[in-house]
Residue frames relative to the residue before (quaternion, step in Angstrom):
aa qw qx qy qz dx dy dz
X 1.0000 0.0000 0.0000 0.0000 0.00 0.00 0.00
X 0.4173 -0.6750 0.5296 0.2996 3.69 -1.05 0.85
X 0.4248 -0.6621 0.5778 0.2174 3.38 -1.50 0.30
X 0.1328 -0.7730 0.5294 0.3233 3.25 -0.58 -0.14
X 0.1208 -0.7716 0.6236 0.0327 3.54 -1.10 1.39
X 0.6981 -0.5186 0.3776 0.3182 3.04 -1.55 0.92
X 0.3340 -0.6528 0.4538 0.5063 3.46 -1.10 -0.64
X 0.5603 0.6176 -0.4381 0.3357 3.14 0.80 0.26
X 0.5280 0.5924 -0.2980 0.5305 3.18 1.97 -0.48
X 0.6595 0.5912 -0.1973 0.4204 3.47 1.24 -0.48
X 0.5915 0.6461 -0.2210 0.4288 3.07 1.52 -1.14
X 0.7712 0.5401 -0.1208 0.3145 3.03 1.68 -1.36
X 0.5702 0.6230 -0.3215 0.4282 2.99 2.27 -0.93
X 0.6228 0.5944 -0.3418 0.3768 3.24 1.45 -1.60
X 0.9238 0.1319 -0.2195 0.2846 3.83 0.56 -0.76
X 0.5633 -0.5368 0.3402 0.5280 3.41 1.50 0.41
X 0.4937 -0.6421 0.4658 0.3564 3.25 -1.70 -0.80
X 0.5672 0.6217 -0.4495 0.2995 3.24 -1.37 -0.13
X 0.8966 -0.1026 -0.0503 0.4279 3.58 -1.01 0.67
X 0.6842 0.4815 -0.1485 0.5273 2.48 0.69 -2.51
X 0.8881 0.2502 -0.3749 0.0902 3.52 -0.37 -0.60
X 0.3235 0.7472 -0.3635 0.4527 2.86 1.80 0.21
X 0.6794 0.3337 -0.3426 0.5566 3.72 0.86 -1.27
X 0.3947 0.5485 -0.4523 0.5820 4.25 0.89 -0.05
X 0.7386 0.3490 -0.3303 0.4728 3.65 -0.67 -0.82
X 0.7785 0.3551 -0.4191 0.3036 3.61 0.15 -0.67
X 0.6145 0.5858 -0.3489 0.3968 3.25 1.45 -1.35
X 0.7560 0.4406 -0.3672 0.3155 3.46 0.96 -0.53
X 0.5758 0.5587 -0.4157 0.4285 3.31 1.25 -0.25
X 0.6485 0.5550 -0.3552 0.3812 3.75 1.28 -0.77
X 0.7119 0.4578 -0.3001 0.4400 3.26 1.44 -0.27
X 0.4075 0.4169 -0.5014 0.6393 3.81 1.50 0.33
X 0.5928 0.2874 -0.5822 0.4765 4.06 -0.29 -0.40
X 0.7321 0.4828 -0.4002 0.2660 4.00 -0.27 -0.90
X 0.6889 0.5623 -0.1785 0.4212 3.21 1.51 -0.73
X 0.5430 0.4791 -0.3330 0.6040 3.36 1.30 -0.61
X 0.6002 0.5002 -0.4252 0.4569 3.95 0.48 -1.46
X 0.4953 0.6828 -0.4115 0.3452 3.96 0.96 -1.25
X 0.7611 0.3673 0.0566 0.5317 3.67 0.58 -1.87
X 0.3513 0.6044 -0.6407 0.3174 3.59 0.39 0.26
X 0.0513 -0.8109 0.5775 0.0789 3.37 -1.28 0.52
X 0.3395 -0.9034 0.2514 0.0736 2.92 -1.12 0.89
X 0.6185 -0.7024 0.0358 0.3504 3.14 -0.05 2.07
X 0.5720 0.4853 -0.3787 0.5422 3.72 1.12 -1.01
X 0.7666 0.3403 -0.3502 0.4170 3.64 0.12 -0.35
X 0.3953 0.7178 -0.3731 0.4351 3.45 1.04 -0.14
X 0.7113 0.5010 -0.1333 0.4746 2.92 0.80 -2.16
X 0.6666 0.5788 -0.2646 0.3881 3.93 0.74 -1.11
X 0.6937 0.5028 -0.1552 0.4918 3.01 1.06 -1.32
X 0.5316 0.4947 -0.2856 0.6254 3.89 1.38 -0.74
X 0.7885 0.2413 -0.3318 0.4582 3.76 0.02 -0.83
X 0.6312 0.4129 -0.5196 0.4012 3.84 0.40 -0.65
X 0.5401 0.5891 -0.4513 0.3970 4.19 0.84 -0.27
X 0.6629 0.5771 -0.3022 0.3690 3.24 1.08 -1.13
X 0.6046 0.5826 -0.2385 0.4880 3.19 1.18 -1.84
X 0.6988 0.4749 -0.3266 0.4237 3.91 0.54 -1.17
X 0.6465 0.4890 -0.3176 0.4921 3.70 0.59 -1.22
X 0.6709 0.3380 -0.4386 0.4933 4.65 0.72 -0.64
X 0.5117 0.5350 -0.5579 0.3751 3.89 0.93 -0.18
X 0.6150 0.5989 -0.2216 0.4625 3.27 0.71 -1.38
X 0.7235 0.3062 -0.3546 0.5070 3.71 0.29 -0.86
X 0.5319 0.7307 -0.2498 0.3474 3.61 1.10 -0.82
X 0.7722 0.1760 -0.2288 0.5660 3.29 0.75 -1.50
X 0.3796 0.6410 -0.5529 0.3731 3.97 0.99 0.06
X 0.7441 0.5677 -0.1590 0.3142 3.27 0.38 -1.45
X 0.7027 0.3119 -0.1200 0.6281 3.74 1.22 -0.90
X 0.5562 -0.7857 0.2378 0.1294 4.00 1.13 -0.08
X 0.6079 0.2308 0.0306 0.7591 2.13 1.88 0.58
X 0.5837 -0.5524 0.5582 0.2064 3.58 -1.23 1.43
X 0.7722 0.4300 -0.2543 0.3925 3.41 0.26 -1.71
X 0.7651 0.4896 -0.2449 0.3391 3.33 0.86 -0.62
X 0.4162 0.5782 -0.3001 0.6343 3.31 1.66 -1.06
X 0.5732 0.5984 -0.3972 0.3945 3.78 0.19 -0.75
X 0.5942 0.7063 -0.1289 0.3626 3.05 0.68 -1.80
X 0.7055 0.5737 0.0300 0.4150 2.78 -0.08 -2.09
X 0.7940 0.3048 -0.2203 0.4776 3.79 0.42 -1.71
X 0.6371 0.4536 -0.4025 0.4757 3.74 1.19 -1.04
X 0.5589 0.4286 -0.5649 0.4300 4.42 0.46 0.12
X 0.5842 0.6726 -0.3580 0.2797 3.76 0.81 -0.90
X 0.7480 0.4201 -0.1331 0.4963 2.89 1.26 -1.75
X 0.7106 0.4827 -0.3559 0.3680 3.61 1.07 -0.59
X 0.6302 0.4650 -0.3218 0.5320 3.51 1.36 -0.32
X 0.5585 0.5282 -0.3918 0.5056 4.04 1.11 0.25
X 0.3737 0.6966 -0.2213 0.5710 3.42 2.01 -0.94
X 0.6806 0.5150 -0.1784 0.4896 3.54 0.21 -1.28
X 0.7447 0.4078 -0.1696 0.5003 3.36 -0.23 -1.84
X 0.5747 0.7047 -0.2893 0.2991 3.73 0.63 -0.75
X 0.6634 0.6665 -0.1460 0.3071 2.69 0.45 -2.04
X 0.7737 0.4811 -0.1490 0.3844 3.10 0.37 -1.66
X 0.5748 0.4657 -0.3018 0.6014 3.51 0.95 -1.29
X 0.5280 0.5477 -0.5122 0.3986 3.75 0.02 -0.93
X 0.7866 0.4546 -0.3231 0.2648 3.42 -0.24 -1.59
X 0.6738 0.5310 -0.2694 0.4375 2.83 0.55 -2.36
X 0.5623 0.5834 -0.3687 0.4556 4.34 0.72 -0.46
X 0.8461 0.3712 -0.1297 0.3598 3.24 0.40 -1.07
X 0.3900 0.6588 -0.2765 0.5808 3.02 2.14 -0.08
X 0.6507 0.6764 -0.1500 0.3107 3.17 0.57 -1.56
X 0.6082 0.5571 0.0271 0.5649 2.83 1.11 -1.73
X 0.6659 0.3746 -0.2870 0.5779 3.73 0.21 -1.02
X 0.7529 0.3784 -0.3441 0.4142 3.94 0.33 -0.58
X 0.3983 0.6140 -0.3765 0.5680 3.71 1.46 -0.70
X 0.7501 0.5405 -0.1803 0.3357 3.21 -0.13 -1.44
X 0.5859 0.5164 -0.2471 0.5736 3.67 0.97 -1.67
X 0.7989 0.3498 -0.2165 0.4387 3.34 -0.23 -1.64
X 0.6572 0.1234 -0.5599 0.4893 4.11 0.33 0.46
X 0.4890 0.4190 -0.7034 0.3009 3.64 -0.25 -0.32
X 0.6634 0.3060 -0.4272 0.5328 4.35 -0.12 -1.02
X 0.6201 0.4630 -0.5345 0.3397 4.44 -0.45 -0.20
X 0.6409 0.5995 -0.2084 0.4318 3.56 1.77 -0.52
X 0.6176 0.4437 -0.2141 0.6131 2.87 1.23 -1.43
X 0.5628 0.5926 -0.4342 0.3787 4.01 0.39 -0.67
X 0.7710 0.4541 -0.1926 0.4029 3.54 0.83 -1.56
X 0.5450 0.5858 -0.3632 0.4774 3.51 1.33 -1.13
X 0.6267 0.4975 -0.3911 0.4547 3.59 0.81 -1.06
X 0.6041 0.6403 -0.2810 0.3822 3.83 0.70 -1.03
X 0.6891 0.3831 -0.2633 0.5559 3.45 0.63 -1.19
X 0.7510 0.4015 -0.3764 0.3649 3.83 0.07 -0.75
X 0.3952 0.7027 -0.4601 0.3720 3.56 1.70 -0.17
């Protein structure tokens, strides 16, 4: 039966001991830290790359489901154009919202700045 050895247990068979492999063992471990740091990923893209799959795989189940790309097509552009709709509105009234939020601290600032120089 095989064992399972580390690589570090490997590193050690491949160069023996003494000095040298010690200064070996480190370079090789400094080059798995560089290599991983290499492949870090990065979570917002992670996330894009996870939802556009998602978004591709309901076309797919979509145009499976109606028989047809052209139709599934169909079908997704009413989905999106009536979510479009519903949207819209909330969008604004938000950005409105905001702009008054926004208005009313810039003057709670200006009010106090006036205060302190009083």
């Amino acid at each position: 039966m095989l064992s399972r050895r580390t690589d570090h247990e490997l590193v050690g068979e491949a160069f023996g001991a003494g000095p040298e492999a010690e200064d070996v063992r480190a370079a090789y471990e400094r080059g798995r830290r560089d290599e991983r740091a290499g492949r870090r990923r990065h979570p917002v893209m992670m996330a894009l790359t996870i939802i556009a799959a998602l978004v591709g795989a309901g076309v797919l189940f979509v145009a499976a489901k109606e028989g047809s790309f052209a139709r599934g097509g169909v079908v997704v552009d009413q989905n999106l154009s009536d979510a479009a709709d519903r949207a819209e509105p909330v969008v604004r009234d938000a950005a409105g919202d905001a702009g008054r939020a926004l208005k009313g601290a810039g003057e709670t600032v200006r009010e106090k700045a006036a205060d302190a120089v009083k």
